[in-house]
LOVODO-300364 format. One record per residue (C-alpha): x, y negated, z. Coordinates in steps of 0.1 Angstrom, whole numbers, plus 5000, padded with zeros to 4 digits. Each point is the difference from the previous one (the first is absolute). Layout:
! LOVODO-300364
XYZ;...
//
This chain:
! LOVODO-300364
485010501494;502050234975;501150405008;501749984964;500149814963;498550114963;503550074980;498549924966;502650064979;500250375013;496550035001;500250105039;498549895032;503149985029;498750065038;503349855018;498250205036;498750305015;497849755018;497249904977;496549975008;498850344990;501650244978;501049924964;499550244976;500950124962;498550274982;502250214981;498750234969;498049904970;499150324985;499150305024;502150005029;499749725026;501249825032;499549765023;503249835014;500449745027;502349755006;501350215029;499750404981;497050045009;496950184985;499650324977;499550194970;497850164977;499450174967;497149884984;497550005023;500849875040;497250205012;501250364985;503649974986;501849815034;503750115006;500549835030;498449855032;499249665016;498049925027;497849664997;498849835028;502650065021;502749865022;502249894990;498749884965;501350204972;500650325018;501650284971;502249934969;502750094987;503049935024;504250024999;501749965036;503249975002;502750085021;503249805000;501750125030;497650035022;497949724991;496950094990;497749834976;497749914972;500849764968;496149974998;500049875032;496850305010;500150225018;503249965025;499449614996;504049895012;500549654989;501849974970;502649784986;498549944964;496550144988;498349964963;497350144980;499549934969;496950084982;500050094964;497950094976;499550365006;503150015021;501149885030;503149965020;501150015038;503049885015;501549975030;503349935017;501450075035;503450005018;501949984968;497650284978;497749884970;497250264986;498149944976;497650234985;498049924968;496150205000;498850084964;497550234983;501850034969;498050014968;499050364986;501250165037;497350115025;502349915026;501149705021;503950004995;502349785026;503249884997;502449915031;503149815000;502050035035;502749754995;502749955029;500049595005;502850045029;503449994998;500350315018;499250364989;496650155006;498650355008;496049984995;497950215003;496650014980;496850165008;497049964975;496250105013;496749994984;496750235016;498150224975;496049914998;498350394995;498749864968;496349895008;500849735020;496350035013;500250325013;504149925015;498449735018;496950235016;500950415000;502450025023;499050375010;500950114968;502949734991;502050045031;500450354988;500449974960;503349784996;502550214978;502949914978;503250134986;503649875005;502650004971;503149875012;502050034968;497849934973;501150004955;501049664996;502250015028;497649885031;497750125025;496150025005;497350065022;496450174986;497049895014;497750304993;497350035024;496950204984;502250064970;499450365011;496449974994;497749734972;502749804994;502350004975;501949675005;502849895024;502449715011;503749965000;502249805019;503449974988;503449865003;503049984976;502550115020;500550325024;499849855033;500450135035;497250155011;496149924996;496850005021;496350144989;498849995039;498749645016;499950135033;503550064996;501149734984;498749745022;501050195030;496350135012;496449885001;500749685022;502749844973;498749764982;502249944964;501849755017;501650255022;500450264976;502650285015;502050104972;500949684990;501249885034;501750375004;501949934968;498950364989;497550144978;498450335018;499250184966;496050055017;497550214978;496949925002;497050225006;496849865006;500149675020;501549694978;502150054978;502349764985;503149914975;503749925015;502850014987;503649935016;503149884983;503149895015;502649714979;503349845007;500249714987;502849744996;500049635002;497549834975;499750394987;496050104988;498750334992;496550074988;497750305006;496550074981;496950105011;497350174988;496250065010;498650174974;496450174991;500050354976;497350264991;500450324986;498050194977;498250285022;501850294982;503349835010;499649895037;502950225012;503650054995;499350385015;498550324997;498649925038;498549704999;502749815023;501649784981;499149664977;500950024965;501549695003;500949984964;498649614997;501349885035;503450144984;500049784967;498549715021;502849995021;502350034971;498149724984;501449825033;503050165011;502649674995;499349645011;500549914960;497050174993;497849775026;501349724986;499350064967;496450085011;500049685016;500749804966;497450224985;497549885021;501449615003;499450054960;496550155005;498749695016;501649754980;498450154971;496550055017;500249645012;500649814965;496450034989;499149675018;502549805018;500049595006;502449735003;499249715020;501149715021;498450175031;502550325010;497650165025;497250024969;502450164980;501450265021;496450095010;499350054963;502650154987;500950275027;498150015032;496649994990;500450254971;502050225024;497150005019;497850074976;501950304989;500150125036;496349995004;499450184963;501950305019;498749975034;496449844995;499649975038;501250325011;503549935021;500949705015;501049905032;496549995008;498850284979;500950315009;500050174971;497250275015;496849824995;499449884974;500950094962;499949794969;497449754997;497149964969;499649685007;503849905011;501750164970;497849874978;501149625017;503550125001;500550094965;498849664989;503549905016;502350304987;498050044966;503249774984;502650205014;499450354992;496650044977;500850334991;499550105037;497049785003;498650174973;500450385025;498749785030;496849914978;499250284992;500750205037;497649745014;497450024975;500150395004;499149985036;496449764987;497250175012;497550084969;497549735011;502549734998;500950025035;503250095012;502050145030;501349765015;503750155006;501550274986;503250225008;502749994975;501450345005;496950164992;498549704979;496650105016;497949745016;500049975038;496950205018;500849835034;499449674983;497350054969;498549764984;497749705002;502049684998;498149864975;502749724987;502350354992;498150094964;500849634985;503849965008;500350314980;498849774964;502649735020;502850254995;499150094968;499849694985;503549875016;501450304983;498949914967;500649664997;503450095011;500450294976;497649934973;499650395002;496550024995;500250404991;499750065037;496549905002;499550294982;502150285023;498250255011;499650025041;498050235020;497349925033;501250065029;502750194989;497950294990;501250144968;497450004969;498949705012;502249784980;498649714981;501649684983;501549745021;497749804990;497150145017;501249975030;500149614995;496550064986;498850165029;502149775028;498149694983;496850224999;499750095039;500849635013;497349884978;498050305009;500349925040;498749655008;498049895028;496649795005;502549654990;501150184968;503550005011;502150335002;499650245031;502750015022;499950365008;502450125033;502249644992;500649864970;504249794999;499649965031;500150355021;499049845033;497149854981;498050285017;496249894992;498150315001;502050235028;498749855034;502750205020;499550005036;502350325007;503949915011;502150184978;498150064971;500449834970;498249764981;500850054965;499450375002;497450025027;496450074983;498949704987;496149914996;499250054965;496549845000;501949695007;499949674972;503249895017;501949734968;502949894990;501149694981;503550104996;499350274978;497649804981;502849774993;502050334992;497650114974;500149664980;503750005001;500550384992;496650004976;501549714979;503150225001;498250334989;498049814970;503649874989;500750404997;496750064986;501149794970;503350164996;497950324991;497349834982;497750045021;498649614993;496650115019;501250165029;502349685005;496749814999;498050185019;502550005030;500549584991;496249985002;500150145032;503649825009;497449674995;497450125026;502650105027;501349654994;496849855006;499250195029;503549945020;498949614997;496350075013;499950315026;503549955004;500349635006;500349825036;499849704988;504049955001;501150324999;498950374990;499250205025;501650355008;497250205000;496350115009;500150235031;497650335004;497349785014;500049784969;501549675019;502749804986;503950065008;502449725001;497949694999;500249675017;497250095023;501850265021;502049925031;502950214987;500950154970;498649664977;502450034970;502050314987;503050024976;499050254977;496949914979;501749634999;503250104983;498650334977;496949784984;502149684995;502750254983;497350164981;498749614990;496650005020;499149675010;503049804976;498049804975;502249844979;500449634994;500749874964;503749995009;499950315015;500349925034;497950165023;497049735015;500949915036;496450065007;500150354987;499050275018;503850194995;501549695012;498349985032;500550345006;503449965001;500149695020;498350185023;502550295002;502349745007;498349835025;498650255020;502950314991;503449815004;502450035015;504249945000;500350374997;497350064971;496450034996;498050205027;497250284987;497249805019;499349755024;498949975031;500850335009;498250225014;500049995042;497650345008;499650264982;497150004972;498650374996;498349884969;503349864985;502450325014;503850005001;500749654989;498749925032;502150255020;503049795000;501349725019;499249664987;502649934977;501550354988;499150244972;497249964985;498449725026;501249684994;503950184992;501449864973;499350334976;503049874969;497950204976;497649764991;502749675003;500750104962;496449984991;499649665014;503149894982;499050114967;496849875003;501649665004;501850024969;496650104988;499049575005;503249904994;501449925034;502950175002;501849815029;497950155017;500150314986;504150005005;499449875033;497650335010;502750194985;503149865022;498350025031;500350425001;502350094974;502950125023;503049814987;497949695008;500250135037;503750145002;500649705024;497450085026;500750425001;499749965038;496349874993;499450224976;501850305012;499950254967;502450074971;500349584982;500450214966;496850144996;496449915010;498150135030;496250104999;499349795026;500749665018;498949915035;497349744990;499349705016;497950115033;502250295011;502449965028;502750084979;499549754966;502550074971;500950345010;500350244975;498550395002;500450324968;502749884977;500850154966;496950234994;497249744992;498149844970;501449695007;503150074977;498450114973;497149714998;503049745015;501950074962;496849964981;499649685018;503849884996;501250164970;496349954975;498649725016;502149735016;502750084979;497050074976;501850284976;497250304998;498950304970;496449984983;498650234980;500849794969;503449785013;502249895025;497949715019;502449705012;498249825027;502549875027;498249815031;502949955027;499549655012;502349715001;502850215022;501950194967;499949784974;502250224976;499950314997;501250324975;498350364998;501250264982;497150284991;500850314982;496450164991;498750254972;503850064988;500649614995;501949715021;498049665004;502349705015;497549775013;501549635012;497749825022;500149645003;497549935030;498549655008;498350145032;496949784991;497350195014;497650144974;502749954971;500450324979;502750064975;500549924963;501850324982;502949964972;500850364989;502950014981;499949644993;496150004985;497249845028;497450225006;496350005010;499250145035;502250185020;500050344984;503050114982;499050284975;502450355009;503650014979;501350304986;502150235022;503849864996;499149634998;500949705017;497049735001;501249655019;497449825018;499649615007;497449935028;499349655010;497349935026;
//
């Protein structure tokens, strides 16, 4: 069952009802002011960090779902309601959003009146800017009455949610009712009088009739719900102050409107700061200098100027989204390549996995070992600000190697709360580094100089941060000679050395034994991938011995994955603190997990070439794999591990917490799908790898959204596996690494188009399903058109023409900036 339809051409997703599953969202912002948007108005914004900088509230878990957002009621005689549908919830005659990239627009239609308001954070502005357009669908003359409302978060949206002693008592703002450009705005300035030196704005274009700063009063008292909000039903706006309590933004305008007549207003949230010596307009201290609120507005102050914000932004995309794009005979492959996917990817470059849906922006910061994964799916799109997000998270590496394992973008210091200890965190940092510079070719980074810690006069080369991430992990290995696994290593619920028996507490950050020889195959398999990576940068400086060295010991780590690592048909997970072997065929429950499978196949442990270079059905990759498909399949994607775990395993910790089938036990975790796929294309079986892919990329489930339940645009962290009550059901869309890893998979290995550190590496394995297909790739300054003619034979690999002359291999050497180079590839 469908709630809507992918408009490709306009690069938008159309929800055609209030009704779906959960709430759809869009993120709007791309630089330093953000927000969420459902489907329905709901959700909030923030500048920069949703922790700190949060202008306005919503309440998560509650009921109804998404409670707070940005809301219009309107009164057309009486009739009171909402073109979103939320909060008032009348039925309406006509509802659509459509979801855009960075934009989004609601409409909706009732006894003879269309609105439709388009949500943008236009680029340059810290502010979310809306445009409504009342249009009078009758054949009779209207008298409507408009009443906007949004709720001020008191900045730390921790503290808003927790000090109500001191809260309930803070709220302050300022009313202008006429304001420069012709409008009127309300200042949100609680604790302005104090440390901060930053407020919010909410404006309108237009004088209007009256305003509201007061909830209480708006909504009629304590007891109203938004629903039953009082001043719209009164048809009157009660020009409330607030002081203390909750304050909020409304603003009342009253139109006449003829037969098919429109008329459009503009909003304004905005975000300013003002330079200590220039808080105040007055000697006394009482009023804002609301100098930038006044050119922001002015910025805004006609509906012309939102829509030529709106074709600035349309433009933005279209030019961030030519780097890579496909044409193919399968529509739901391109439109995940070309838009979505990269979207996503975007999204989680400026969220990492702080706000969602399901994050609420207050826990957790940036991640080490997330925006590490992340950038390897945004590197393409904007290097410039991968190169800044480099070099943030290497300044938060700890001076052993280590790192924090989150760290606050505001403050760009790591997270205390949190610390450090995930010992898979110090190699993803050499992963990010090395996606950058086959991307950029910009080698001069390695040698950028980037503190410890953040501690000034601690700064050293980047490159000695790779040094020293390569240097702990070979540093820490257990009794098997694989790596320690530390508080978790991927895997977070991976708890092997925390033996929690107190409710509440939790297990990455509880004290962990340290006398433990806990182990971990995945990050073996990590440190032959990413060590083969940091020798490749080795040689790019010259540094022929130091790539040998860490290929020498590349070579062991091999070796030992297929001996201490080995089950005979699959690698096991780990080594627990007692020394005994994790997922291995002689356990009841937890036999075979996803991880080490896919990350050493993709790393090539196990392959063993035949003379055609087809992978040996005997070899141990292969039956890895076959495993994972036997034991881990599913219509809905590839579960973590199976069986899952029925009691809980102290020794084992969180992944045991959950309910067969969810999360982390026996949930199918889309993270690690990608790995499996790649590592299919790794022995030439890419019908299966493009059948892994299908089975979770979202426009492949567009047709069962009632199954799956979340947005069919973007991925989801999780999938109900196979044993949970609920198979197929989907849990944490948008912030996850499965966007990023999902591209690398699609977009450099099915469709097989990747950098190296020496040239562009064509390598398609897609399987029989596309047998044609065209990829345009703009990298290092030039454009490479690569035609694939695709037989679909498994194992099969492609024959390059380059400009009409055959090659060797399936390396093209780099082109100048400004060229064209054509590719033929044949498999």
């Amino acid at each position: 069952m469908q709630f809507g339809h992918f408009d490709d051409a306009a690069r938008e997703y159309v929800i055609t009802t209030p009704h779906t599953p959960y709430p759809w969202i869009n993120y709007l912002g791309s630089e330093q002011f953000f927000s969420l948007l459902s489907h329905q108005a709901g959700g909030y914004s923030f500048y920069r960090d949703a922790k700190m900088r949060r202008l306005t509230r919503y309440r998560y878990n509650n009921v109804p779902t998404d409670a707070g957002g940005r809301y219009l009621y309107v009164n057309d005689g009486g009739d009171v309601w909402t073109p979103s549908w939320l909060p008032v919830k009348a039925d309406l005659d006509h509802f659509e959003t459509r979801h855009g990239l960075g934009y989004s627009t609601i409409t909706g239609e009732r006894g003879g009146l269309r609105v439709a308001t388009t949500f943008l954070v236009p680029l340059g502005e810290n502010a979310e800017v809306s445009k409504v357009v009342v249009t009078n669908t009758s054949d009779a003359a209207k008298s409507v009455k408009l009443f906007s409302y949004l709720e001020f978060c008191l900045w730390n949206a921790s503290d808003d949610q927790t000090n109500y002693q001191r809260n309930l008592s803070i709220g302050e703002v300022e009313v202008e009712e006429a304001t420069p450009s012709g409008g009127s705005a309300i200042y949100h300035r609680t604790e302005y009088r104090e440390r901060r030196n930053h407020y919010a704005v909410s404006g309108v274009n237009e004088p209007g009739v009256g305003f509201d700063t007061d909830r209480d009063t708006f909504l009629g008292g304590p007891y109203a719900s938004l629903a039953e909000a009082a001043v719209p039903r009164a048809g009157v706006a009660q020009n409330s102050v607030a002081s203390g309590w909750y304050p909020i933004a409304s603003h009342a305008h009253e139109l006449e409107l003829a037969p098919g007549e429109s008329h459009a207003l503009v909003y304004v949230l905005g975000y300013e700061e003002n330079d200590e010596t220039h808080k105040w307009a007055d000697d006394a201290h009482q009023v804002i200098n609301k100098e930038g609120a006044h050119a922001l507005l002015e910025r805004f102050a006609t509906p012309a100027h939102v829509d030529a914000a709106l074709e600035r932004l349309r433009e933005y995309w279209a030019d961030l989204l030519s780097s890579y794009s496909v044409t193919s005979t399968d529509p739901k492959l391109d439109r995940m390549v070309n838009v979505w996917n990269q979207y996503q990817c975007m999204v989680t470059f400026n969220m990492s996995r702080s706000a969602s849906f399901f994050e609420t922006g207050i826990g957790r910061g940036m991640g080490f070992r997330d925006s590490n994964q992340d950038l390897l799916g945004f590197v393409h799109l904007v290097p410039e600000r991968a190169r800044e997000r480099i070099i943030d998270i290497a300044s938060t590496q700890l001076p052993d190697g280590s790192a924090y394992h989150q760290y606050q973008p505001l403050t760009k210091r790591g997270n205390d709360d949190v610390g450090s200890g995930f010992n898979d965190d110090p190699l993803w940092l050499i992963a990010g580094v090395a996606g950058y510079v086959k991307e950029t070719g910009d080698v001069a980074i390695l040698d950028e100089p980037v503190p410890f810690d953040n501690e000034p006069g601690s700064e050293v080369p980047l490159w000695e941060h790779l040094v020293r991430s390569l240097t702990f992990t070979r540093t820490h290995l257990g009794p098997h000679g694989l790596p320690l696994i530390g508080r978790a290593d991927w895997n977070d619920c991976l708890n092997l050395n925390a033996f929690s028996t107190q409710p509440g507490e939790s297990f990455q950050t509880t004290e962990n034994r340290t006398d433990g020889q806990a182990e971990s195959t995945f990050i073996a398999a990590q440190l032959v991938l990413y060590g083969e990576e940091f020798a490749g940068l080795a040689e790019l400086r010259g540094l022929d011995d130091v790539a040998a060295d860490a290929r020498t010991f590349v070579a062991d780590m091999r070796r030992t994955l297929l001996t201490a690592g080995w089950d005979g048909e699959w690698f096991l997970r780990a080594y627990d603190y007692f020394g005994n072997p994790v997922g291995t065929d002689a356990s009841p429950e937890g036999k075979i997990w996803i991880e080490p499978q896919g990350f050493a196949v993709m790393a090539g442990v196990g392959v063993e070439p035949g003379e055609d270079g087809v992978s040996a059905a005997t070899s141990p990759a292969v039956r890895a794999l076959d495993a994972v498909a036997e034991h881990l399949g599913t219509p809905h994607g590839l579960v973590l591990q199976h069986p899952a775990y029925t009691t809980y395993r102290v020794e084992l910790g969180e992944v045991s917490t959950y309910p067969p089938g969810y999360k982390e036990n026996g949930g199918i975790f889309c993270h690690n799908n990608p790995w499996v796929v790649i590592a299919e294309t790794v022995v030439g079986r890419g019908d299966l790898a493009f059948d892994h892919y299908r089975r979770i990329a979202p426009a492949y489930r567009e047709e069962i959204s009632e199954v799956h339940k979340l947005e069919p645009y973007v991925y989801a962290q999780m999938i109900a596996g196979k044993e949970a009550s609920r198979a197929g059901e989907a849990k944490n869309s948008w912030l996850t690494g499965t966007a990023a890893w999902n591209f690398v998979a699609v977009s450099q290995h099915l469709l097989g188009v990747r950098p190296g550190f020496d040239g562009l590496v064509v390598d398609p394995q897609i399987g029989p399903d596309v047998p044609s297909f065209t990829v345009r790739r703009v990298l290092r300054g030039a454009t490479y058109e690569i035609e694939v003619t695709n037989s679909g034979r498994r194992g099969s690999r492609a024959a390059l023409v380059v400009d009409g002359v055959a090659i060797e291999g399936r390396t093209v050497p780099y082109a100048p900036a400004g060229s064209t180079v054509r590719i033929a590839a044949t498999l």
